[in-house]
C-alpha positions as semicolon CSV with decimal commas, in nm:
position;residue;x (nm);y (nm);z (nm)
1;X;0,420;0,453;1,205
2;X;0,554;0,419;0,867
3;X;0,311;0,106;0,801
4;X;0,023;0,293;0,978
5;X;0,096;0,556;0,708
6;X;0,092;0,262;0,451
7;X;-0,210;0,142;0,536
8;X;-0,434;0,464;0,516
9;X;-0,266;0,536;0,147
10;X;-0,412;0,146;0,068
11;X;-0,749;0,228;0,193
12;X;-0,774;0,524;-0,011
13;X;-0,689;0,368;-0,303
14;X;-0,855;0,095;-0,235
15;X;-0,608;-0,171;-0,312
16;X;-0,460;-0,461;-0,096
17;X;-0,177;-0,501;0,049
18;X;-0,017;-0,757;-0,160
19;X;-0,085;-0,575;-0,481
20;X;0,025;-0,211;-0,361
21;X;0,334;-0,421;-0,226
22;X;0,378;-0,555;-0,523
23;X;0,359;-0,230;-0,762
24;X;0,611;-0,085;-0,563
25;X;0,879;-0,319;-0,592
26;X;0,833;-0,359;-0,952
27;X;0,818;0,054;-0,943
Protein backbone atom coordinates (compact mmCIF):
# COMPACT_ATOMS: atom_id res chain seq x y z
CA UNK A 1 0.00 0.00 0.00
CA UNK A 2 2.59 2.24 1.29
CA UNK A 3 4.76 1.67 -2.04
CA UNK A 4 1.54 1.92 -4.17
CA UNK A 5 1.29 5.34 -2.46
CA UNK A 6 5.05 5.85 -3.40
CA UNK A 7 4.70 5.23 -6.68
CA UNK A 8 1.77 7.67 -7.65
CA UNK A 9 3.81 10.63 -5.67
CA UNK A 10 6.90 9.52 -8.36
CA UNK A 11 4.67 9.75 -11.28
CA UNK A 12 3.53 13.05 -10.40
CA UNK A 13 6.65 14.38 -10.01
CA UNK A 14 7.93 12.75 -12.55
CA UNK A 15 11.05 11.36 -11.12
CA UNK A 16 12.40 7.70 -10.84
CA UNK A 17 12.59 5.64 -8.38
CA UNK A 18 16.18 5.57 -7.68
CA UNK A 19 16.49 9.31 -7.54
CA UNK A 20 13.27 10.04 -5.30
CA UNK A 21 14.89 7.08 -3.20
CA UNK A 22 17.78 8.66 -3.12
CA UNK A 23 16.62 12.38 -2.06
CA UNK A 24 14.99 10.96 0.71
CA UNK A 25 17.64 9.30 2.43
CA UNK A 26 19.95 12.11 2.01
CA UNK A 27 16.68 14.29 3.30
Amino acid sequence: EYYNNDRIKLNLKGMSPIKYRAHHINN
